[in-house]
N, C-alpha and C positions, 0 to 999 in steps of 0.2 A: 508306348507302354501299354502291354494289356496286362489285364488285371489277373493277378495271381487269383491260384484256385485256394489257397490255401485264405489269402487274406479277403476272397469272396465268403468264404464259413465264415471268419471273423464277421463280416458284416450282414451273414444271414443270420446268425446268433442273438447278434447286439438288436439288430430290427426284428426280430422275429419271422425274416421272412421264410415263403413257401420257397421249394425249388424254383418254382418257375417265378416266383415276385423276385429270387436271386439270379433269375437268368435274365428279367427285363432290365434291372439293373445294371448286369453288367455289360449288354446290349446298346443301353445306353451313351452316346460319347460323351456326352456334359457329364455324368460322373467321374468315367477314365480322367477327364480333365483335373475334375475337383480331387480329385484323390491324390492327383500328382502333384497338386499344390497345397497338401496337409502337413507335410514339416513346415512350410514357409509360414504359412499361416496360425500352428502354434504355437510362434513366436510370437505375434500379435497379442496386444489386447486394447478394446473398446472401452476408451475411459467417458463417463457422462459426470460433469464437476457441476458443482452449484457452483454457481457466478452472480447470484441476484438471491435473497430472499428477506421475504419482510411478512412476518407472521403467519410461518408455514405450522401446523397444526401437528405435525410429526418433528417439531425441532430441528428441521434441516437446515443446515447453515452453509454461507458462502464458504468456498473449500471440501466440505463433503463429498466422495467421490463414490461413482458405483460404477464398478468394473463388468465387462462381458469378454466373454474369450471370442475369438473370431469367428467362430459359427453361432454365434447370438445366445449363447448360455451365460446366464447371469452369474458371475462368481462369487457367490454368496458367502464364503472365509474373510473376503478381500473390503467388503461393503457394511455398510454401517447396520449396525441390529435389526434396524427395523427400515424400510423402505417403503414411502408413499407413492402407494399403486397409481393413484391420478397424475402423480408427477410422471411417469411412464410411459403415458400413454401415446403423445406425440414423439417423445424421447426414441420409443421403438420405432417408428419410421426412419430414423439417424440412424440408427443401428441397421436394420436390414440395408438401407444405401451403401454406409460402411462396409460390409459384406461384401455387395454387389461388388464396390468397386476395388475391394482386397481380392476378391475372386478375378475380377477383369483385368490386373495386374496395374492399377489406379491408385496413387497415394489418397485414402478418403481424407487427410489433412489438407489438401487443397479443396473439398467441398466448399459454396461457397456459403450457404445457410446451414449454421451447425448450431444453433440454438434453438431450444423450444420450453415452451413452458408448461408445468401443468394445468389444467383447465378452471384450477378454481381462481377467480380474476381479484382477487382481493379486496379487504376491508373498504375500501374507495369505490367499488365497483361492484356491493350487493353481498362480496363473498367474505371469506376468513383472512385469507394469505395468497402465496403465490410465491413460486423457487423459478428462476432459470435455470436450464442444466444447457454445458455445452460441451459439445465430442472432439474429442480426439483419438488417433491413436498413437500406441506408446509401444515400443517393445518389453518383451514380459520378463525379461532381467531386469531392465530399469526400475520396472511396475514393481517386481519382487524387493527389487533393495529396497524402494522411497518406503514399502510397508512394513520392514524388517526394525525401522524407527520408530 
């Protein structure tokens, strides 16, 4: 597959690039690649669940979900009002993994550490609280009905 001229504009537009920052791109073969695999991968979506909490300071409770589409955008319609940044923090290294290995053509469901927690170590341990969040991924029809409830 090479890269249409037309869907190269599209993606000089959307990035802003120069002619020639859209010519190293398309120059590129890891793009050609990634590009070929953007329907597969819109299908996707990156679910991070609380599985653990015990006096998180933003009310986050076991079952709470925050969703990311497959190129690590947090889809913020899908996820609960407000989201605690700390709890994130290690969460995004699972994400970027997830990625890697939806892009390498890798079920990231077989990872084998898919839990992390945010950094504040709880009331026992000097701090406030503390959430588990654990990843998986789901297809984004399923994701769509279970939130249509």
């Amino acid at each position: 597959m090479t890269i249409d001229e037309r869907f190269l504009r599209i993606i000089q537009k959307r990035f802003n690039y120069s002619d020639d920052e859209v010519k190293k791109f398309a120059d590129d073969p890891r793009n050609e690649e990634l590009l070929s695999l953007q329907k597969k991968l819109s299908e996707k979506i990156i679910v991070l669940e609380v599985v653990r909490s015990k006096g998180c300071n933003s009310n986050h409770n076991v079952g709470d979900k925050f969703y990311f589409d497959a190129f690590g955008n947090l889809l913020t319609g899908l996820c609960p009002k407000k989201i605690c940044s700390y709890s994130l923090n290690s969460a995004l290294m699972m994400v970027y993994t997830a990625n890697e290995m939806l892009y390498a053509g890798i079920d990231p469901n077989t990872m084998r550490f898919k839990r992390s927690s945010c950094f504040d170590v709880g009331i026992n341990c000097g701090g406030w609280g503390n959430i588990v969040l654990e990843l998986s991924v789901k297809d984004k029809n399923s994701v769509l009905r279970d939130n249509e409830n």
